[in-house]
Every structure is written in C-alpha cells, then in structure tokens.
PAFI-120795 format. One record per residue (C-alpha): residue number from 1; x, y, z. Coordinates in nm, 3 decimals, padded with zeros to 5 digits, m for minus. Last residue first. Layout:
{NUM {X Y Z}}
...
This chain:
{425 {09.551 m01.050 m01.585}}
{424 {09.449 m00.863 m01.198}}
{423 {09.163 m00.639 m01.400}}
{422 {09.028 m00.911 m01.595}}
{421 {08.962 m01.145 m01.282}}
{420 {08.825 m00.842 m01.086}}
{419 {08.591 m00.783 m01.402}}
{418 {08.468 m01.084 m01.417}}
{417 {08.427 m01.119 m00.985}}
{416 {08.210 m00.820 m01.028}}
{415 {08.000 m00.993 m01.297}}
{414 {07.939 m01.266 m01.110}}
{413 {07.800 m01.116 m00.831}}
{412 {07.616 m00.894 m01.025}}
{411 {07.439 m01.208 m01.175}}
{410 {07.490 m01.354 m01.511}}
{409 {07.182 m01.520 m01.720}}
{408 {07.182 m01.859 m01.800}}
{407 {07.358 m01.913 m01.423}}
{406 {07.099 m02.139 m01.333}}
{405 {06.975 m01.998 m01.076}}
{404 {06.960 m01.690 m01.249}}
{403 {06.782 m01.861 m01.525}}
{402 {06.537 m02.009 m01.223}}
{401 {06.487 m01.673 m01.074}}
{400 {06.399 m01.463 m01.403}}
{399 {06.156 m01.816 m01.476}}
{398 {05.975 m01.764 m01.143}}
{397 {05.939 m01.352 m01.225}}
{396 {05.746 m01.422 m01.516}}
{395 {05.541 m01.675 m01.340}}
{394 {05.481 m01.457 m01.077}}
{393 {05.376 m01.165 m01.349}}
{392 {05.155 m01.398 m01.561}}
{391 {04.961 m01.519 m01.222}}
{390 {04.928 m01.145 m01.122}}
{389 {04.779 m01.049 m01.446}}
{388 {04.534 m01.366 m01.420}}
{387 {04.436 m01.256 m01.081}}
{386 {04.357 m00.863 m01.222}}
{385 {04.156 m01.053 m01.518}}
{384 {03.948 m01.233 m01.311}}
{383 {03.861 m00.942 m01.061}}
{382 {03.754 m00.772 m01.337}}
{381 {03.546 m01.029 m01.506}}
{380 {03.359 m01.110 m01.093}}
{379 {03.298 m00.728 m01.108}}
{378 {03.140 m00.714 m01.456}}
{377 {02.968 m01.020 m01.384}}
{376 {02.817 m00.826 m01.050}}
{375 {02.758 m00.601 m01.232}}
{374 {02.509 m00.821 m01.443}}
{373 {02.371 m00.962 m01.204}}
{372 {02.284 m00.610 m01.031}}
{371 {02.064 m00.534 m01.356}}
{370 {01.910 m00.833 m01.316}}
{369 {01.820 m00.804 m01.018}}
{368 {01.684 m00.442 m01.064}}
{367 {01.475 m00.566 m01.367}}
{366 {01.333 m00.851 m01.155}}
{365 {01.253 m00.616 m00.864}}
{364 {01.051 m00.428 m01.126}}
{363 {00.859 m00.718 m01.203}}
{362 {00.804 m00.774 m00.871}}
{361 {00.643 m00.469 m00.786}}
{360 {00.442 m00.421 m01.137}}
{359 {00.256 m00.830 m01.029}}
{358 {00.204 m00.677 m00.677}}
{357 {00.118 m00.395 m00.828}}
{356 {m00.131 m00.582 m01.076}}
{355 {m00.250 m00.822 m00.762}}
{354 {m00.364 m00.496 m00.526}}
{353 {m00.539 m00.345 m00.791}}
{352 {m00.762 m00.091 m00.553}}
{351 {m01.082 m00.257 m00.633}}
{350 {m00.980 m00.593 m00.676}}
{349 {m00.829 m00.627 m00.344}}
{348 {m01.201 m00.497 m00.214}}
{347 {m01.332 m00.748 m00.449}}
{346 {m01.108 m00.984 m00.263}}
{345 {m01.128 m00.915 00.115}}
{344 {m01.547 m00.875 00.069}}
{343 {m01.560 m01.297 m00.133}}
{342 {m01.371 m01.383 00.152}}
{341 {m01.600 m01.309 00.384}}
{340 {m01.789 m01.608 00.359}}
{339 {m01.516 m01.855 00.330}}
{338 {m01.508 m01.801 00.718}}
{337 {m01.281 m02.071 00.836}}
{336 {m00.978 m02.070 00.566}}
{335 {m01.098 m01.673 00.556}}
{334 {m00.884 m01.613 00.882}}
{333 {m00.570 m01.768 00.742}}
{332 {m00.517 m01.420 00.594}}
{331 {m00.515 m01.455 00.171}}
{330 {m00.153 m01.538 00.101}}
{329 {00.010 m01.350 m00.196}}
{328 {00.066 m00.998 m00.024}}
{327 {00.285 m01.142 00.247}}
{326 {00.224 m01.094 00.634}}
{325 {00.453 m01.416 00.689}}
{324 {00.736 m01.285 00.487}}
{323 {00.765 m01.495 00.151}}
{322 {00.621 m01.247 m00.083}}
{321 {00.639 m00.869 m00.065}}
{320 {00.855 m00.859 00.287}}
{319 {01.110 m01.128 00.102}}
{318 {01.124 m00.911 m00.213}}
{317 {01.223 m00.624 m00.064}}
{316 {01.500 m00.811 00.182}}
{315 {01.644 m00.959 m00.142}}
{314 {01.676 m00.591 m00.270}}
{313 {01.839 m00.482 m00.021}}
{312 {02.079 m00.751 00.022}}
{311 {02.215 m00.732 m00.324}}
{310 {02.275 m00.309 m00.256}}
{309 {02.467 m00.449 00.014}}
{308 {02.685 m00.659 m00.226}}
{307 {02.709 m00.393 m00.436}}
{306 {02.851 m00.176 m00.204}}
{305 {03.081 m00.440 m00.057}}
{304 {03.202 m00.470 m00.477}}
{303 {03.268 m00.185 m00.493}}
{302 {03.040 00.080 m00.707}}
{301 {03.032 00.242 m01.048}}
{300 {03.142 m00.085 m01.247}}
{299 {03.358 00.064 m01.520}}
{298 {03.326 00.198 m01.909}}
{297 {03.325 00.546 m01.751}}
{296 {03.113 00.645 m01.973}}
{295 {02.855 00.386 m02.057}}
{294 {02.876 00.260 m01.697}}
{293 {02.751 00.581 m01.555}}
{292 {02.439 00.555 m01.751}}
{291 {02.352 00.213 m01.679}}
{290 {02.428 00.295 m01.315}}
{289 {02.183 00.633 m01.291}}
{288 {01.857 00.463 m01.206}}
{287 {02.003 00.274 m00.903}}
{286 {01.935 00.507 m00.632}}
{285 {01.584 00.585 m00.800}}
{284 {01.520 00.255 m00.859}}
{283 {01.570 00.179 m00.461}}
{282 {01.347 00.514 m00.328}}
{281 {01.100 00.374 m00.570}}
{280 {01.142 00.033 m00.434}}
{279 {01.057 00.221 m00.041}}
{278 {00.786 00.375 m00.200}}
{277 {00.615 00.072 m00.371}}
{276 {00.655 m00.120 m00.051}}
{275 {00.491 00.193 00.184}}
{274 {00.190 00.148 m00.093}}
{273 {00.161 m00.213 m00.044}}
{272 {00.117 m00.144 00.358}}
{271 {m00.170 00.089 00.247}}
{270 {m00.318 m00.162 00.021}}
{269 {m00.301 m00.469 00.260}}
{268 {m00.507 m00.221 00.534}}
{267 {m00.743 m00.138 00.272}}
{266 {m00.817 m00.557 00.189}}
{265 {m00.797 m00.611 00.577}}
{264 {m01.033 m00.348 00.658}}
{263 {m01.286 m00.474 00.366}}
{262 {m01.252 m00.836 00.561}}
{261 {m01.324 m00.677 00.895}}
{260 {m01.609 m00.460 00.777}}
{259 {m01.798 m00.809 00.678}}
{258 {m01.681 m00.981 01.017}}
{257 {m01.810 m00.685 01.191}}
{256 {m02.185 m00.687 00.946}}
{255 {m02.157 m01.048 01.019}}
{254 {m02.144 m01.037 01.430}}
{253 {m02.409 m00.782 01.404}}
{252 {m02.629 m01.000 01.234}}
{251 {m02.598 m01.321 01.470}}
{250 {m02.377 m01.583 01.378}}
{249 {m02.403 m01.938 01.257}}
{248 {m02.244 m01.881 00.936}}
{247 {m02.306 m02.072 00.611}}
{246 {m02.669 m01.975 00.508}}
{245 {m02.660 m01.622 00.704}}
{244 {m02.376 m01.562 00.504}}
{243 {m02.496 m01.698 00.151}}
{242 {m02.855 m01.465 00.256}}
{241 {m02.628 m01.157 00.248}}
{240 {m02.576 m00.974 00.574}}
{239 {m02.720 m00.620 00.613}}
{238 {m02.582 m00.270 00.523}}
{237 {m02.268 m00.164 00.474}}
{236 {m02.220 m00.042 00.122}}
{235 {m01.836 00.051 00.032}}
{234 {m01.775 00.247 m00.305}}
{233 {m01.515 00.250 m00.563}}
{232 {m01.706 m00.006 m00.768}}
{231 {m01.949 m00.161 m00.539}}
{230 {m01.836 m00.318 m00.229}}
{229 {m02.051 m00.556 m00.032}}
{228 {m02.299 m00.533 00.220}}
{227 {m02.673 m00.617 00.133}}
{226 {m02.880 m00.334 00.095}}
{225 {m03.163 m00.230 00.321}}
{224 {m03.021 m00.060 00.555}}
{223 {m02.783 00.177 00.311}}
{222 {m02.512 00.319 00.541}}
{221 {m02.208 00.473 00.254}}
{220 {m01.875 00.432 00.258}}
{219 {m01.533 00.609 00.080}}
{218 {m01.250 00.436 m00.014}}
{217 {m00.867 00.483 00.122}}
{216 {m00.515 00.395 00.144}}
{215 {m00.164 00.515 00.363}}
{214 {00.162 00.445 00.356}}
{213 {00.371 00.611 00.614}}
{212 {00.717 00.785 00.562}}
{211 {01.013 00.649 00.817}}
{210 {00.852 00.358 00.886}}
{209 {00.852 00.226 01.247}}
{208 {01.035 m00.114 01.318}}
{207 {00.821 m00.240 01.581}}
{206 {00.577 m00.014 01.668}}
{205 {00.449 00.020 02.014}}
{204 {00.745 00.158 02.209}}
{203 {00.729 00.162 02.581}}
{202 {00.689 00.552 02.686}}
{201 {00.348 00.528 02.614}}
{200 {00.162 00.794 02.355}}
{199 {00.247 00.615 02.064}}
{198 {m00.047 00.371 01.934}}
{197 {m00.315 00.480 02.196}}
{196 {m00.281 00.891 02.256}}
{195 {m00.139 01.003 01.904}}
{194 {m00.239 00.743 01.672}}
{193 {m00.580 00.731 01.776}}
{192 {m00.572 01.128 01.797}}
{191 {m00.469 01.193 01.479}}
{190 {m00.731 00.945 01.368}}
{189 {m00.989 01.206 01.583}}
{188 {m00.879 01.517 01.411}}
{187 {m00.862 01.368 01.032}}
{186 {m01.237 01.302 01.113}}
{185 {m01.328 00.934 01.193}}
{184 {m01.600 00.722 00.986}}
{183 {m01.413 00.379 01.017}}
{182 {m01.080 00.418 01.097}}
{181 {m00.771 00.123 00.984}}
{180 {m00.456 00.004 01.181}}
{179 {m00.156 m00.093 01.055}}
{178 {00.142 m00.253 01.136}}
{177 {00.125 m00.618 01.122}}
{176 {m00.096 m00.677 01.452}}
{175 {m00.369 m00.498 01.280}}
{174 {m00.556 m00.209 01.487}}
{173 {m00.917 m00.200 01.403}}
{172 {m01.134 00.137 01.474}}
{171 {m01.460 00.314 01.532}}
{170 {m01.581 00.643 01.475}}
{169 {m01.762 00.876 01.652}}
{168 {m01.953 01.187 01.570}}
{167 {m02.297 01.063 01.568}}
{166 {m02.276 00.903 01.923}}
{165 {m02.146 01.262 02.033}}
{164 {m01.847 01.302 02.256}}
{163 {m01.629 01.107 02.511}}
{162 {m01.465 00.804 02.405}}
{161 {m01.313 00.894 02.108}}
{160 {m01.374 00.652 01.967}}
{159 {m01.657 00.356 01.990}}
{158 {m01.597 m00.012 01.860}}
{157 {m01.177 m00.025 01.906}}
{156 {m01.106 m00.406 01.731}}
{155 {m00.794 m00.523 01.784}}
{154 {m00.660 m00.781 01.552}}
{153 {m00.411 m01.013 01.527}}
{152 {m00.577 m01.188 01.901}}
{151 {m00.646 m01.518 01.730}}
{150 {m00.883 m01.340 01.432}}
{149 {m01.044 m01.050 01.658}}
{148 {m00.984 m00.937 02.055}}
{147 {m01.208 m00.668 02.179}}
{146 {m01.205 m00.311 02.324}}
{145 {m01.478 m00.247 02.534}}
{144 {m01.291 00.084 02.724}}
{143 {m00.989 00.267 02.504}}
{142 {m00.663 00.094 02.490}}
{141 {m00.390 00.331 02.628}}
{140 {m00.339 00.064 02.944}}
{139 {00.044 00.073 02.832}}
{138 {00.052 m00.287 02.912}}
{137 {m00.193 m00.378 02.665}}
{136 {00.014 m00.171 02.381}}
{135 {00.378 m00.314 02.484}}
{134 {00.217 m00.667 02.497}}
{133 {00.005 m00.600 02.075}}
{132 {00.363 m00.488 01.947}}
{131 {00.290 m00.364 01.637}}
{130 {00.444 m00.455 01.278}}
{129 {00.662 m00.356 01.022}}
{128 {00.540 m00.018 01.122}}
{127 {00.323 00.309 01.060}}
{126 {00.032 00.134 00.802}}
{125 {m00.289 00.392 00.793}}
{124 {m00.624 00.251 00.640}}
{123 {m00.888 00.510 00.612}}
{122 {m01.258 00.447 00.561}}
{121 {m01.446 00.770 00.477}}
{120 {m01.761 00.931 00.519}}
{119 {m01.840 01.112 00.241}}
{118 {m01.751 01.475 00.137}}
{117 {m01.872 01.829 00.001}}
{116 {m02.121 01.794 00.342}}
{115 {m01.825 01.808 00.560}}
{114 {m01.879 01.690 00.864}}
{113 {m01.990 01.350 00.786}}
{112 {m02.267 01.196 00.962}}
{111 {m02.175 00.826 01.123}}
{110 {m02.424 00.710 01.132}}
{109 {m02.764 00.653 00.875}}
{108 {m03.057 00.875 00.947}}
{107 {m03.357 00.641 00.900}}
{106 {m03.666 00.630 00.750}}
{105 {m03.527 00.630 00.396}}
{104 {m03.722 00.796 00.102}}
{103 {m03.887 00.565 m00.106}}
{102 {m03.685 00.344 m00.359}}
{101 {m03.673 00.364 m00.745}}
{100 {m03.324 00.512 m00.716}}
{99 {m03.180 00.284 m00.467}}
{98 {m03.251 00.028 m00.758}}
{97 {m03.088 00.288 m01.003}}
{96 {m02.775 00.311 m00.800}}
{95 {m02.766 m00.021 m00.745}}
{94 {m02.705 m00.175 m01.068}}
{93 {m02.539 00.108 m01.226}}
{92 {m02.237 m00.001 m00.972}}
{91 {m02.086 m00.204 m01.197}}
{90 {m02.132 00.009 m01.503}}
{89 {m01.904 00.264 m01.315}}
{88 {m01.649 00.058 m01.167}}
{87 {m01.629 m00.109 m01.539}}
{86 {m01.622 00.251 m01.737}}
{85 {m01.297 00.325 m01.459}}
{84 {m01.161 m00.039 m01.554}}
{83 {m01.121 00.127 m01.893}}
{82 {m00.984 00.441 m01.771}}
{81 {m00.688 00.331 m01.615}}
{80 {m00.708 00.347 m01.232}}
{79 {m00.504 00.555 m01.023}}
{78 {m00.531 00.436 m00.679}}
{77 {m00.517 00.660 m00.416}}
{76 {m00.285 00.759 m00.120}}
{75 {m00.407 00.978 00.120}}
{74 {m00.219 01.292 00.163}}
{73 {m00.174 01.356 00.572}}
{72 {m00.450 01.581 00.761}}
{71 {m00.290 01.886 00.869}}
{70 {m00.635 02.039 00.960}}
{69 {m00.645 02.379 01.111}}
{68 {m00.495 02.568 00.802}}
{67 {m00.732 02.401 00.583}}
{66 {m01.063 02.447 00.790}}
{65 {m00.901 02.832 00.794}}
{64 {m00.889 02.845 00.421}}
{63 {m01.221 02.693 00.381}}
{62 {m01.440 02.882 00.649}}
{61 {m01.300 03.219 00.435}}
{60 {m01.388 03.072 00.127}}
{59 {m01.733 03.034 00.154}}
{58 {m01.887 02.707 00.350}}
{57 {m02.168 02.534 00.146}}
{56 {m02.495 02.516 00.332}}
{55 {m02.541 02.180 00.531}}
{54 {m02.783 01.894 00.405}}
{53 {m02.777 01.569 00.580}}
{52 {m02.693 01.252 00.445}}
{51 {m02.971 00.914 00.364}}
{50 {m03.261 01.137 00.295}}
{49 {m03.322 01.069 m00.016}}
{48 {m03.259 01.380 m00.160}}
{47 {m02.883 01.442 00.038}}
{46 {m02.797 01.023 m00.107}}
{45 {m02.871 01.181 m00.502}}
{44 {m02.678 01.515 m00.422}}
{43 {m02.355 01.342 m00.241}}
{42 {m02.349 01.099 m00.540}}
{41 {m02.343 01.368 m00.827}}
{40 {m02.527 01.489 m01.103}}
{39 {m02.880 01.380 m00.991}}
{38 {m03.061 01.071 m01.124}}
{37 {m03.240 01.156 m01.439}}
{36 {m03.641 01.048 m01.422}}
{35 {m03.734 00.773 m01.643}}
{34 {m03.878 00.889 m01.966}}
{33 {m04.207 00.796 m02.076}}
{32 {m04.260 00.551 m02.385}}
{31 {m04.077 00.249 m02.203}}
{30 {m03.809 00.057 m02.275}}
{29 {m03.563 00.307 m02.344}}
{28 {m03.208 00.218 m02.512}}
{27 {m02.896 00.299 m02.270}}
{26 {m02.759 00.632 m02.350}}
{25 {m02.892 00.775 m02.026}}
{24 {m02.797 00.470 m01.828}}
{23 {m02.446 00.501 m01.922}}
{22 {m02.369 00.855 m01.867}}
{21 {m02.510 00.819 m01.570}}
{20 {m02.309 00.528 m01.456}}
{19 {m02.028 00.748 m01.545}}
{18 {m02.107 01.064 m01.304}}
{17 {m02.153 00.762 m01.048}}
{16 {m01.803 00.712 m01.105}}
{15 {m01.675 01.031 m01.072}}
{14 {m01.894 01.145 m00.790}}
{13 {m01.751 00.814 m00.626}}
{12 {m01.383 00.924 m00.705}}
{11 {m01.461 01.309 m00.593}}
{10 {m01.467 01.541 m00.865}}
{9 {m01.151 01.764 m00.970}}
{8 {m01.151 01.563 m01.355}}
{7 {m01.484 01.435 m01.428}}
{6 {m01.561 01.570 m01.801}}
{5 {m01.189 01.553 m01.937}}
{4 {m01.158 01.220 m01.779}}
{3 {m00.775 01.150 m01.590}}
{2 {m00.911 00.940 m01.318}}
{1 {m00.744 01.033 m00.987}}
C-alpha cells in the first residue's frame, strides 16, 4: 500500500488515478476554458461512462456478514516507493484523459464485479513446487473445453464454474510450476477451483505443496477500443496492437489469449517470488540471533552438522531463485517464438518489481552466506586448535615413553628392586 497522506485506505488504482489527477490539474492550460475534472476515483469515472454498473452502497450490516461469509486469503501486494508511485500515475495520464474525451461506451464489458467498491481482479495463487499435469488429467476434475497452452505447461480453463451466469464467470490458467492464476472470479469461485479441480482427487496434484501460499494481484479493466497492455497498476484488455497483428499470423482472439497469457505469467512469477521471500524470511529470522549469541558466549552457537544443514538450506534457496528450471532470471521459452508478447510479461514484471526482489533476495542470501562462512571458520579454527592440543599431548607422552625406555627416568620397577637391594646390604 502506498504510504500518501492524501491516498492512504484507497484502492491501488483509485490511488493512482487520484495522482494522475493531481498531475493534470497542475499541468499548464492550453486553452482559455477549463477542461472538465475527471472524477475522484477510478470506479466513479468507468460507473459514468458506462463501462461498470452502478449498485447502491451496502450499510454495515451487509458488510459484516459479506465478511464473515468470505474467508478470502490476504493477497499479497507490492509496496512501491513513492517515486515510482508519481511514475505509475503519470504513466497512465495518457489514457485516462483519452478515455476521458470519449463517448459513452456501447457495450457492457464482462465480467461485472460484485462489489461495486471494487474491480475485477486478476489473482495469481502458487500452492506447490510444481503440479502434476498426469495426476490432474487422470482425475477427470478438468472442467469441459479445457485446452493445452505453451507445449502442454499450461492449462487454460475458458469458462468456470460451469454452471451459472455468463456474466458471473471467470476463467482460468493452471501453470505446470505450481500456480495457477483467475481472471474475474469471486473469492467463492477460486475457492472452488482449488477445491474441486486442483485437490479434490484422491491422487495428489501438487508436487511438493507449500506449507503457506504466495499469492499476487492487479486489478483489470474491458476497454474495446484500447489496445491491451498494462498501464501503471492497471490491466487493459482490449484489442491487439497493430506490432501483433504485424508479426503474428493469428486471429484476434488468439492474441487477446496470448496477451492475457503473458500478464498471467508475469502475476504467476510474482506470487511464486513472494512464497521465496517468505520462506528466506523464515531463514533470517532463524539466523538473526547468531551474531548476537556469538558476542557472549564468544563460541559458534551450533555444531557443526547443524551448520552444515543450515549450508544446505540456503544453497537449495538460491538454486529454486536462479538455476532451477522455473527460475526468475529466464524469460519462459515461450516468448523466443512470440516476441510479441514479451513486451506484456515484462512491463507486467516491471510493475510489481519482480527484478529489485530478485536483486533484495539474493543479496540477502549473500549476507546469510557469508555470515555462515564465517562460522564455519570459527568451526574449522576450533577444530584446529583441539588437533594441535592432541598432537602436543602425544608428543608429550612419546618423549615420557622414550626416557623411560631409556632408563633417564626410573621406573617403579626399578625403584622396588633399589630399595630391595638397600634393604638386604
């Protein structure tokens, strides 16, 4: 959440479009009469043109049992700084004000959220190290016209649930690497998805389930006549660019699933990030206390096995974050054919700041190495010194032996027969 005085408790794209209109109103007039002011927020400015319907408020009463009926989990979302908030914001200024000086739309755009405080939402869920796509076909859970995508890694669910209103469903892609990702569903219906097709067989799906799930977001909006692409904080799907049309040989609908593709993957990257960033935050936090603990004890708080395991760990972290083959430094090998959608997977990336935690994650991973070198030093000096003070005392106790050998230094033996001698003179 952006910390602004003036926007805190808004939405993110009420936030940002609250920006662009700061912007635009200070920006110099070129004309004698004022331009109209856009409306305060982004669910206001789509409800006048037509492009969301209106619902009355709920009071309080419909809210506190909406919020006991839904246990919806906490989506995870980025906190950006506020100077790439201004950016989002003058980034989407563009568009805004050319959606601005349209007419009212024609058509009602699908899905319809529920809520009329909110927008539709895409949510990206990651549950496992990875799915097992043979498990899930022989389960027969997959819902009807379900298709393979990108060399049967993806899944793609076009209509769920399968029995309701056209308005009210959603649709779906489940990623061979753990995660799949909702289009326009209700916490109700994703429940659902991940209820009765990812884990309601009896063979196991998920390969290596996570104990906590990582989860991203961004909210999306149907504009017809705009060109799909990602503004800011917010997702337009709307038509194929003219560069797509140029260098693909597809039909429309083909693009505008190869364009929400790519933004899936970018989400779906984000939320498998997040479960990363946990999992190391679990790691500095059982790690956090050694510096301390070595200052007064003056001693390396764990064994060496322990710290050897603690090693391991933190190899295996930084394998899954960049040398795995579902890495966060490859692009997908999908985009070496379709450079088109590229250009989606990346400013999606850029929008939730995918490289800088990558870059935070492994520079963190550096400090923990580094701090388990240098145990590991302390360890390896310890052991050191303990050999060299059983070297000194077998080499002590070699020259007691060889002056007894010798007879430099009397035994009992011959002591005894001394004083026998001494005794019988």
């Amino acid at each position: 959440m952006l910390r602004h005085g003036a926007t805190r408790g808004l939405p993110r794209s009420a936030r940002a479009f609250s920006h662009a209109s700061l912007v635009w109103a200070r920006a110099p007039s070129t004309s004698k009469t004022p331009r109209p002011r856009p409306p305060g927020t982004l669910r206001q400015f789509l409800e006048v043109r037509g492009l969301l319907s209106t619902a009355p408020a709920p009071n309080e009463g419909e809210r506190e049992r909406k919020a006991a009926s839904v246990s919806a989990p906490t989506l995870r979302r980025t906190r950006l700084p506020m100077a790439k908030a201004k950016a989002l914001a003058l980034e989407s200024r563009a568009l805004r004000e050319q959606v601005a000086s349209q007419h009212d739309a024609t058509e009602v755009p699908a899905p319809v959220p529920a809520d009329p405080m909110d927008l539709p939402e895409v949510i990206a869920v990651a549950t496992a190290r990875s799915y097992n796509f043979d498990a899930l076909l022989r389960s027969q859970r997959l819902p009807p016209h379900w298709v393979w995508l990108e060399d049967r890694e993806v899944i793609y669910v076009p209509a769920w649930p399968e029995q309701g209103d056209a308005l009210g469903m959603g649709s779906a892609f489940i990623f061979r690497s753990g995660c799949y990702v909702t289009w326009g569903m209700s916490p109700e219906q994703k429940a659902a998805l991940y209820r009765d097709v990812i884990r309601g067989g009896t063979e196991p799906v998920e390969c290596l389930r996570y104990g906590v799930a990582g989860d991203e977001a961004m909210e999306f909006v149907h504009l017809p006549d705009e060109p799909t692409r990602v503004v800011g904080d917010l997702i337009v799907v709307g038509q194929p660019s003219r560069e797509w049309t140029n260098r693909a040989r597809s039909d429309t609908a083909t693009l505008l699933l190869q364009a929400r593709l790519a933004i899936s993957q970018g989400l779906a990257a984000s939320a498998r990030l997040s479960v990363q960033e946990a999992v190391l935050a679990e790691y500095l936090r059982s790690v956090s206390l050694m510096p301390e603990q070595l200052e007064q004890n003056g001693k390396v708080p764990l064994p060496r096995r322990a710290l050897i395991r603690k090693m391991g760990t933190l190899l295996r972290l930084r394998q899954h974050l960049n040398l795995d083959h579902d890495n966060f430094l490859d692009d997908p090998e999908l985009y070496w054919d379709n450079s088109h959608m590229e250009a989606l997977y990346r400013h999606t990336c850029e929008a939730l700041d995918i490289k800088p935690r990558i870059e935070s994650l492994n520079a963190k991973l550096n400090h923990c190495e580094h701090l388990l070198e240098v145990l590991r030093a302390l360890l390896t000096e310890e052991s050191s010194h303990r050999m060299e003070l059983i070297i000194i005392y077998l080499i002590a106790f070699e020259v007691g032996m060889a002056l007894v050998s010798h007879e430099y230094v009397p035994t009992p033996l011959a002591v005894w027969r001394w004083g026998q001698s001494f005794l019988a003179s």
